[in-house]
PAVOFI-671978 format. One record per residue (C-alpha): residue in three letters; x, y, z. Coordinates in steps of 0.25 Angstrom, whole numbers, plus 2048, in hexadecimal, padded with zeros to 3 digits. Layout:
! PAVOFI-671978
+-------+-----+-----+-----+
| kolgu |   x |   y |   z |
+-------+-----+-----+-----+
|   ALA |   X |   Y |   Z |
...
+-------+-----+-----+-----+
This chain:
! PAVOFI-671978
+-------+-----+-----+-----+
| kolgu |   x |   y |   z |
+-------+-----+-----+-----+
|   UNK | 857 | 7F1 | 836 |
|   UNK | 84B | 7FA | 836 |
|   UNK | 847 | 802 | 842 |
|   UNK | 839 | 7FE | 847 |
|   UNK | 836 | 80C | 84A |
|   UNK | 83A | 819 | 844 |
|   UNK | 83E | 824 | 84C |
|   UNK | 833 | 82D | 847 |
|   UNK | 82A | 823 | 84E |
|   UNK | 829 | 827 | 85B |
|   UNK | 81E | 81D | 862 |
|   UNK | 81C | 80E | 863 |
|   UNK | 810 | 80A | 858 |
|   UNK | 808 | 7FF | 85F |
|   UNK | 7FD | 7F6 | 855 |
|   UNK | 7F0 | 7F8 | 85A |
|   UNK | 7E7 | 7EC | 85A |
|   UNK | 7F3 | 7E4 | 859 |
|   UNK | 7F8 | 7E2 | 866 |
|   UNK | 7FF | 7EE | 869 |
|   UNK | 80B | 7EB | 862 |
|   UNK | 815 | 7F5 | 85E |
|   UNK | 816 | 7F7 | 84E |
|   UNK | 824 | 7FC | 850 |
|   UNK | 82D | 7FC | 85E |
|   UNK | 82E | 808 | 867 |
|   UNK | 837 | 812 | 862 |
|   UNK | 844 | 819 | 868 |
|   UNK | 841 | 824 | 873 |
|   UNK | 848 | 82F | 869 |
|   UNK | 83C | 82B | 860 |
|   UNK | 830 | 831 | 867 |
|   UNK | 838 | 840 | 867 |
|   UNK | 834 | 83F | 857 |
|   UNK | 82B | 849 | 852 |
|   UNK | 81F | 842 | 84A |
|   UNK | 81E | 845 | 83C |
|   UNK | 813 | 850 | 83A |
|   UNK | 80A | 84C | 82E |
|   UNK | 80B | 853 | 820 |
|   UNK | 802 | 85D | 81D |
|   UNK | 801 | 857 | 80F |
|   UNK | 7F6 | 84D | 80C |
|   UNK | 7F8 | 840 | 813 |
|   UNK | 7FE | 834 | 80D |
|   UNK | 7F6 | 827 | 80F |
|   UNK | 806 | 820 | 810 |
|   UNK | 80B | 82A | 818 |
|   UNK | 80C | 824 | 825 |
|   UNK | 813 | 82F | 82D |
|   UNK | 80D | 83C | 828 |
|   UNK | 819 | 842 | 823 |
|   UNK | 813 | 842 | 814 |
|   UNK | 81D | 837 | 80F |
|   UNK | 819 | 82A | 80B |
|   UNK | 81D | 81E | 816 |
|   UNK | 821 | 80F | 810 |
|   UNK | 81B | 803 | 818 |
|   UNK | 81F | 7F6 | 812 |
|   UNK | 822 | 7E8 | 817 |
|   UNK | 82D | 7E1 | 81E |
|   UNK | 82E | 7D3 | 818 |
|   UNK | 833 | 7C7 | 81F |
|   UNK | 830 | 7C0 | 82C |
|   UNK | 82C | 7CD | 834 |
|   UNK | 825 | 7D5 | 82A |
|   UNK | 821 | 7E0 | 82F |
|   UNK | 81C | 7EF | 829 |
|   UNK | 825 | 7FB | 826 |
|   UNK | 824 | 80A | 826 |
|   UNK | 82E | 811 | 81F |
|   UNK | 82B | 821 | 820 |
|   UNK | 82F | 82B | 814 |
|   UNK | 837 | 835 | 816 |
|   UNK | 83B | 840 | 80C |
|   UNK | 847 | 837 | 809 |
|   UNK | 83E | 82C | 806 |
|   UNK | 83A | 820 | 80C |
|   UNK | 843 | 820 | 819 |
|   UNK | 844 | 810 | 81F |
|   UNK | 84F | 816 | 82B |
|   UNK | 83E | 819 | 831 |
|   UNK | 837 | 80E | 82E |
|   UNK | 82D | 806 | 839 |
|   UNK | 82B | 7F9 | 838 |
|   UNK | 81D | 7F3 | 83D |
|   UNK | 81F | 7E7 | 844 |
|   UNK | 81A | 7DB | 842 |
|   UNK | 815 | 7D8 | 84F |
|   UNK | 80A | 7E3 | 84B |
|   UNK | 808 | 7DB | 83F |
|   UNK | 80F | 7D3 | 832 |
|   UNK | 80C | 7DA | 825 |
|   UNK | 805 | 7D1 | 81A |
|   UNK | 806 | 7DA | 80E |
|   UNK | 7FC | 7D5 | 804 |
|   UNK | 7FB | 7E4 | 801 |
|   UNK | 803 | 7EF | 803 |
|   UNK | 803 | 7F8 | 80F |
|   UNK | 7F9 | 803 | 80C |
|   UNK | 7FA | 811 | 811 |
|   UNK | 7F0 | 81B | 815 |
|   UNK | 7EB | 824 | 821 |
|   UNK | 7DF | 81B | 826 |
|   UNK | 7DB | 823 | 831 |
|   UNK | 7DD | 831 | 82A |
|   UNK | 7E7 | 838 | 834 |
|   UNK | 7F0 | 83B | 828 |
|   UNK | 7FC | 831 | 829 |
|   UNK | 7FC | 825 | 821 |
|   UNK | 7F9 | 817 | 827 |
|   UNK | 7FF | 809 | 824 |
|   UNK | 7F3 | 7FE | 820 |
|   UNK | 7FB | 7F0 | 820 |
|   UNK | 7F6 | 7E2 | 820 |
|   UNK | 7FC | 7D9 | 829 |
|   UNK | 7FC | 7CD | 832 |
|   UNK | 7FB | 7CA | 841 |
|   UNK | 7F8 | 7BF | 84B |
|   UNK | 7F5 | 7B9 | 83C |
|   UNK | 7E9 | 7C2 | 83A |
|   UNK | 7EB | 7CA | 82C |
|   UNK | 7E6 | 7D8 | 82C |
|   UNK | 7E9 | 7E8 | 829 |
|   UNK | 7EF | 7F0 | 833 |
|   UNK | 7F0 | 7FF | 831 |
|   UNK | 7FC | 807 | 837 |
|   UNK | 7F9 | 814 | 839 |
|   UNK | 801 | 820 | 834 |
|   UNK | 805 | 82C | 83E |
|   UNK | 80F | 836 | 840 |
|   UNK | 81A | 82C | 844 |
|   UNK | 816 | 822 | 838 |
|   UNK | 80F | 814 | 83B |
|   UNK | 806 | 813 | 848 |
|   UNK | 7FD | 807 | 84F |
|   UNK | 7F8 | 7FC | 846 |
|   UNK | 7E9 | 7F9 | 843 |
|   UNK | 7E3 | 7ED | 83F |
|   UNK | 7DB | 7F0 | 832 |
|   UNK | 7D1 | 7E8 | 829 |
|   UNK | 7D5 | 7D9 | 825 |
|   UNK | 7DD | 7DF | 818 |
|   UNK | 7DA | 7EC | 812 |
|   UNK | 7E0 | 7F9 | 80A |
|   UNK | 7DE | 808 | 80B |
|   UNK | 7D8 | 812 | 802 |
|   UNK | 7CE | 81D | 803 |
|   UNK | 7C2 | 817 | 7FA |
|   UNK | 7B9 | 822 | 7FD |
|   UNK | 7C4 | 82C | 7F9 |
|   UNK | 7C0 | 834 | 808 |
|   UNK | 7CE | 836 | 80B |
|   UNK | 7CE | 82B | 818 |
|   UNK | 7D5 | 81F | 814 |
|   UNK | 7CC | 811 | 813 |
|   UNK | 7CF | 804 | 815 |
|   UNK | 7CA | 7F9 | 80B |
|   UNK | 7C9 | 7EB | 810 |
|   UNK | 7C3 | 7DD | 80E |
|   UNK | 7B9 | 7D9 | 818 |
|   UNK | 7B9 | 7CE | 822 |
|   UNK | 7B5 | 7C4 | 817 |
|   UNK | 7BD | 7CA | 80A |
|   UNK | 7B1 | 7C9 | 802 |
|   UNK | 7AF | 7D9 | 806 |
|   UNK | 7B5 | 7E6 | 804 |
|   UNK | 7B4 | 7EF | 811 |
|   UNK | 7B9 | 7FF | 80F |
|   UNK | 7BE | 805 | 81D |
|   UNK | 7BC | 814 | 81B |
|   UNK | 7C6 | 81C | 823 |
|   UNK | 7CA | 823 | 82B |
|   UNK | 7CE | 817 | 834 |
|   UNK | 7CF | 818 | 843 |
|   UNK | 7DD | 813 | 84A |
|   UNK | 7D7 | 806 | 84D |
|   UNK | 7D3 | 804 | 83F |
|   UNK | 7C4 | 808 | 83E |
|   UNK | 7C0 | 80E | 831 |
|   UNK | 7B5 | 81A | 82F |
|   UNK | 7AD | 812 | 827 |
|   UNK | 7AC | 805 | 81F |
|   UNK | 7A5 | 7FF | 813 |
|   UNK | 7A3 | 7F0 | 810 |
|   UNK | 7A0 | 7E9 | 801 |
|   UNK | 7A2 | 7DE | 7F9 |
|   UNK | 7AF | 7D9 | 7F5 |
|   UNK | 7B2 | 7DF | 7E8 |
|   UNK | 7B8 | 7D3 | 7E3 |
|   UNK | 7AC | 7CC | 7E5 |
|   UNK | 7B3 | 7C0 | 7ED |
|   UNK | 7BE | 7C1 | 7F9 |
|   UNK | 7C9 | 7CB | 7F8 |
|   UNK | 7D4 | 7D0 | 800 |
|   UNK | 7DF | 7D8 | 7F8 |
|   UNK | 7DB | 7E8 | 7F4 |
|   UNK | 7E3 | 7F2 | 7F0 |
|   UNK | 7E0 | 802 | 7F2 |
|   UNK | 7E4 | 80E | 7ED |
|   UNK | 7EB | 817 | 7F5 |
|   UNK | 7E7 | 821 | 7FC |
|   UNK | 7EA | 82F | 7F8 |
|   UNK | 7E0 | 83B | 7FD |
|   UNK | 7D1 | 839 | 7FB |
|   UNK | 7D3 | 831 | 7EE |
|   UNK | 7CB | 825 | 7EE |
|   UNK | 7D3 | 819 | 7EF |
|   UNK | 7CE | 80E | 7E5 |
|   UNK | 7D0 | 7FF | 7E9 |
|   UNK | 7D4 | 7F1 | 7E3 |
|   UNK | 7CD | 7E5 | 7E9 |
|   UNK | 7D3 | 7D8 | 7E4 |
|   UNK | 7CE | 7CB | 7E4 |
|   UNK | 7D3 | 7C0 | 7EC |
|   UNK | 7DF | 7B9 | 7E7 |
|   UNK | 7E6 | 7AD | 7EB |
|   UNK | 7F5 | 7B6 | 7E7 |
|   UNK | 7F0 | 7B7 | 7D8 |
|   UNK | 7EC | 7C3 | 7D2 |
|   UNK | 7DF | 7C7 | 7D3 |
|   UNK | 7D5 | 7D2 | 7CD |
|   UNK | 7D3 | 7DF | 7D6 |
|   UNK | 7C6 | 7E6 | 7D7 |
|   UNK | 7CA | 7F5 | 7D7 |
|   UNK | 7BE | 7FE | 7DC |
|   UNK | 7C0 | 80C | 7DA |
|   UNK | 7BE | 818 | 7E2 |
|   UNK | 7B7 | 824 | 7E5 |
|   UNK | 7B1 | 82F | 7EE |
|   UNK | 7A7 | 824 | 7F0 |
|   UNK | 7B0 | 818 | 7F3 |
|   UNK | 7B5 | 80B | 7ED |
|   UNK | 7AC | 807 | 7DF |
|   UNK | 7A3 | 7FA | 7E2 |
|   UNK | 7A7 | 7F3 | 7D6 |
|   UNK | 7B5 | 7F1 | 7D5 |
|   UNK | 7BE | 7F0 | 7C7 |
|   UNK | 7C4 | 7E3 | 7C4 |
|   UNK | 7D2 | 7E6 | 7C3 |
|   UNK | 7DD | 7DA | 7BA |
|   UNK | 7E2 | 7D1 | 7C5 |
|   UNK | 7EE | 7D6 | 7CB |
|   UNK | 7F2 | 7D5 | 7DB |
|   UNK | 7FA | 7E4 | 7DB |
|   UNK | 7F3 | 7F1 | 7D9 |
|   UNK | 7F5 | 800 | 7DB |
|   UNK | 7ED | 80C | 7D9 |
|   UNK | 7F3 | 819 | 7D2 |
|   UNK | 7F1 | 823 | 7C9 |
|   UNK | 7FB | 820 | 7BC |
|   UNK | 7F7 | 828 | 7B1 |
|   UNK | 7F5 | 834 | 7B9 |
|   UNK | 7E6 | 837 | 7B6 |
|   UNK | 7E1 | 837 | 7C5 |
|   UNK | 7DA | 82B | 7C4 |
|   UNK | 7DE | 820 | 7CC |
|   UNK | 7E4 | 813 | 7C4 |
|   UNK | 7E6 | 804 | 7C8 |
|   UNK | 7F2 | 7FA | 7C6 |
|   UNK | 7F0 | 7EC | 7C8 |
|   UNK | 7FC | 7E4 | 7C5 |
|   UNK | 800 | 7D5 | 7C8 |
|   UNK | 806 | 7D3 | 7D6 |
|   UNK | 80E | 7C4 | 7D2 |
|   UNK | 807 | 7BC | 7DB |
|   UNK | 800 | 7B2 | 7D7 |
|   UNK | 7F7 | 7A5 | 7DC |
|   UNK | 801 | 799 | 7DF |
|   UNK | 7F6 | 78D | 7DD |
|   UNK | 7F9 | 784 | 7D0 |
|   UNK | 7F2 | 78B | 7C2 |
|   UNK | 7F1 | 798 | 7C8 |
|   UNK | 800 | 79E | 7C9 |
|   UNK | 7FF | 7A8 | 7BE |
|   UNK | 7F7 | 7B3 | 7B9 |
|   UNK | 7F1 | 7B6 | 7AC |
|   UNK | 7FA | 7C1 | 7A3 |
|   UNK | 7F1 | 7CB | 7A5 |
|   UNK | 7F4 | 7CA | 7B3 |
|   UNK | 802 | 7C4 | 7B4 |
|   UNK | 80B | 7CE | 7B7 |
|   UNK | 802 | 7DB | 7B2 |
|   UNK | 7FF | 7E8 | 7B6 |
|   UNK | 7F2 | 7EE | 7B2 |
|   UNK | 7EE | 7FE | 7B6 |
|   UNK | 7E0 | 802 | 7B6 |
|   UNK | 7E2 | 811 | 7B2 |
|   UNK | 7D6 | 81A | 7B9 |
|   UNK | 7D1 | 820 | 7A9 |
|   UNK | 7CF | 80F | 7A6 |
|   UNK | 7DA | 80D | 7A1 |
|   UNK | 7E1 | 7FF | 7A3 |
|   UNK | 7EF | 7FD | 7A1 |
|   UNK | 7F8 | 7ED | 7A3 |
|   UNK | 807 | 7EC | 7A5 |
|   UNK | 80D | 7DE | 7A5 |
|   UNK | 81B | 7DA | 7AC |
|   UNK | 81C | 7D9 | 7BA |
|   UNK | 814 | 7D7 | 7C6 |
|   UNK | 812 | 7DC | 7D6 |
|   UNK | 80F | 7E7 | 7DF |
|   UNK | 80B | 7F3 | 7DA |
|   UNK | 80D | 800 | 7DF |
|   UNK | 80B | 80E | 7D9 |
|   UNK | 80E | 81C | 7DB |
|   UNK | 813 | 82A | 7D5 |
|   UNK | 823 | 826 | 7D5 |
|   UNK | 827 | 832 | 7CA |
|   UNK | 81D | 83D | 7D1 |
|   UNK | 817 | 83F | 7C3 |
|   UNK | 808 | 83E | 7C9 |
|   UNK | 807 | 831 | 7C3 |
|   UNK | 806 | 822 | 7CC |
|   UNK | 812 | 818 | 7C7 |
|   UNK | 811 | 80B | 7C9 |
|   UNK | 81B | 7FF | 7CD |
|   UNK | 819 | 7F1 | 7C9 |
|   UNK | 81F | 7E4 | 7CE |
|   UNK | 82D | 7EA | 7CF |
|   UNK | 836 | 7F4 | 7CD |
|   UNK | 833 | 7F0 | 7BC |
|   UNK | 825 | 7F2 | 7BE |
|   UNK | 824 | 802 | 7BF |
|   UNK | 81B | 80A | 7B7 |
|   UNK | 81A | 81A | 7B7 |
|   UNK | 80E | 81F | 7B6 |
|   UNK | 809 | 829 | 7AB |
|   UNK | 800 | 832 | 7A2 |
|   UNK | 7FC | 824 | 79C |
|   UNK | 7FD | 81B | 7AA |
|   UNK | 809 | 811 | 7AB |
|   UNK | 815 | 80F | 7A5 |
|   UNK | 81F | 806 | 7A7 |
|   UNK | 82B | 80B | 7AD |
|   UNK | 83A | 806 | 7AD |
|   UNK | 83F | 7FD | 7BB |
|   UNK | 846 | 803 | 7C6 |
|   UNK | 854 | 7FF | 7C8 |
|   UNK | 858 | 7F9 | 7D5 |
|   UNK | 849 | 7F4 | 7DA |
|   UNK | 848 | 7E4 | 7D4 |
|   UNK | 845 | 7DD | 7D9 |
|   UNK | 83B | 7E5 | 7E4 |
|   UNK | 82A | 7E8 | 7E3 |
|   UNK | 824 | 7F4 | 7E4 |
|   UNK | 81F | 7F5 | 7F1 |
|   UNK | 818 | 803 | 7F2 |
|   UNK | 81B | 813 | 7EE |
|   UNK | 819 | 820 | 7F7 |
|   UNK | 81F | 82F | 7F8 |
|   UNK | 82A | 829 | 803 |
|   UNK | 832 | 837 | 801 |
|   UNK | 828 | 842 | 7FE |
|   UNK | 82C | 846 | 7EF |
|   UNK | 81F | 845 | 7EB |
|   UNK | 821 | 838 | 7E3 |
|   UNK | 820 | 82B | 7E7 |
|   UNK | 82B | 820 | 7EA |
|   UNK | 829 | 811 | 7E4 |
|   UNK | 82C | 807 | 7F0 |
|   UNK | 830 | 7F9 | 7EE |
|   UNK | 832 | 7EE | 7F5 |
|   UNK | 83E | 7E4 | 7F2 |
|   UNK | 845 | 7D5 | 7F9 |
|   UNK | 840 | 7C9 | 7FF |
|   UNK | 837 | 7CE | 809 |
|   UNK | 835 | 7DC | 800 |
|   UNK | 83B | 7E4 | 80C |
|   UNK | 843 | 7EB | 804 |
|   UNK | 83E | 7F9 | 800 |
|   UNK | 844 | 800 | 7F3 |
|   UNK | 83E | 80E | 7F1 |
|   UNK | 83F | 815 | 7E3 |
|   UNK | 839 | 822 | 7DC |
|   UNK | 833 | 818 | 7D1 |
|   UNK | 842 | 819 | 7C7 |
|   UNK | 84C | 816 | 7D2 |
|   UNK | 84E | 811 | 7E2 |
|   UNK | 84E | 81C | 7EB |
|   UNK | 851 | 813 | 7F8 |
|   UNK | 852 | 805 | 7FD |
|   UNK | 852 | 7FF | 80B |
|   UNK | 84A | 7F4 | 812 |
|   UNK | 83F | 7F2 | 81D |
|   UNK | 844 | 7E9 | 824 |
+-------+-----+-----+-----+
């Protein structure tokens, strides 16, 4: 059974505006005599949730009482005998996209941004990140994602308005109760209603681009990527092939930033619209930042991407653990499938242990509780969230 608070937690974490519930119980007395982890002195990670310059897991817990888990790194890895495990009473996570990661009220630890339910009212909620890991939860925009799309180092919030039909940029640095520096309003980039984005992540003062889909009835749908600078988010977006999963990365080593845009399997159950067309059905297409364009066919689902051989090159997984494809001089290749991970998706990637690399996370059984940890070639660790 997972303990719902780890010992380097040393003080009940209450949901504010929600109540006043605890997001995990008190801990044990011994607890408190813990000394809190001092920051690193080493540039801040966006999913570095502790400031001990390891890369923390958040992930879900399926079934009947979903709930949010944190799993800390540590310099042996992902460490699960620490985990905290937000309670649902604080609110039921409704992952239409992953959790995202990153400091949104620039104290240097890492904060959670997870979209959730409560008293049946859908909405973000951030969980911020201090020296003893997660903290209160705030109630943020309707749905949103982080980036910095001014490239000013403070992490940004994109969201759609009250109405979907526009796209509202929530400069940082946020306050504790959720109030940005700043904000921006314009019309949607899809030109109609929309709800589902996806950013790039964070990482210095790089400006973060962003994908804004169109709104879909669980088939695949065409993103609107607007691209980034010192000056923010483009005004006119690209039209990207449909495709519900995306990531950002650089996979050809050059700097730029590139696009995959892959085929998540879901599809539109009403009669005469249950398929895709082949050049959507099961493909992965990457928009290389030089213009290059490149398709791959076979398999479809989330995407995740990051450096898994430490070459300075973004890899990518695809689907499952047969979709993986390194990255190189030329962009992608294909690569071989990793024994002892099928069926299971990839869920997400992060430097769990320090080794300058990252570690490919995914996620595996009925309720995908289950966590399968590998380097990219082989499984490092297993174990479950619940």
């Amino acid at each position: 059974m997972p303990r719902r608070v780890p010992i380097w937690l040393a003080l009940t974490l209450l949901a504010g505006g929600c109540g006043g519930e605890p997001v995990v119980s008190s801990p044990p007395a011994t607890a408190a005599a813990t000394p809190a982890v001092t920051p690193s002195t080493a540039a801040p990670r966006a999913d570095d949730l502790d400031g001990d310059g390891l890369a923390d897991l958040v992930a879900e817990a399926g079934g009947d009482t979903a709930s949010l888990v944190v799993v800390p790194g540590s310099r042996r890895g992902l460490d699960p005998a620490k985990r905290t495990v937000v309670s649902p009473e604080v609110f039921r996570p409704a992952l239409l996209d992953p959790v995202i990661r990153a400091d949104l009220d620039g104290d240097g630890f890492g904060d959670v941004l997870a979209y959730g339910t409560k008293d049946d009212v859908e909405r973000s909620y951030i969980l911020w990140g201090g020296p003893r890991g997660i903290g209160p939860a705030t109630p943020a925009a309707y749905r949103a994602v982080a980036g910095d799309f001014d490239g000013d180092g403070a992490a940004d919030l994109a969201t759609a308005g009250q109405s979907d039909t526009n796209l509202v940029i929530l400069y940082g640095p946020f306050s504790r109760d959720g109030k940005p520096a700043r904000q921006t309003t314009r019309p949607s980039p899809t030109g109609a209603e929309f709800w589902r984005m996806t950013a790039d992540r964070v990482n210095g003062r790089r400006p973060t681009g962003l994908i804004v889909y169109e709104a879909d009835d669980g088939e695949q749908t065409s993103g609107r990527l607007l691209e980034a600078g010192q000056g923010g988010l483009a005004q006119q977006g690209r039209t990207l092939n449909p495709g519900m999963s995306a990531t950002f990365g650089d996979f050809d080593g050059d700097g730029a930033r590139d696009v995959a845009v892959g085929d998540d399997g879901s599809r539109n159950n009403e009669p005469g619209f249950e398929t895709e067309p082949p050049t959507v059905d099961r493909t992965l297409t990457v928009y290389y930042g030089n213009g290059a364009t490149k398709t791959f066919k076979g398999t479809a689902g989330p995407l995740v991407a990051g450096d898994f051989d430490g070459d300075g090159r973004d890899d990518l997984a695809f689907g499952g653990a047969e979709g993986l494809f390194w990255g190189g001089r030329d962009g992608l290749r294909p690569g071989g499938a990793i024994a002892g991970t099928s069926p299971a998706v990839p869920l997400t990637a992060g430097d769990y242990d320090g080794d300058g690399d990252d570690e490919l996370v995914f996620a595996h059984g009925e309720d995908e509780s289950g966590i399968i940890v590998t380097d990219g070639r082989k499984v490092l660790n297993r174990f479950g969230l619940t």
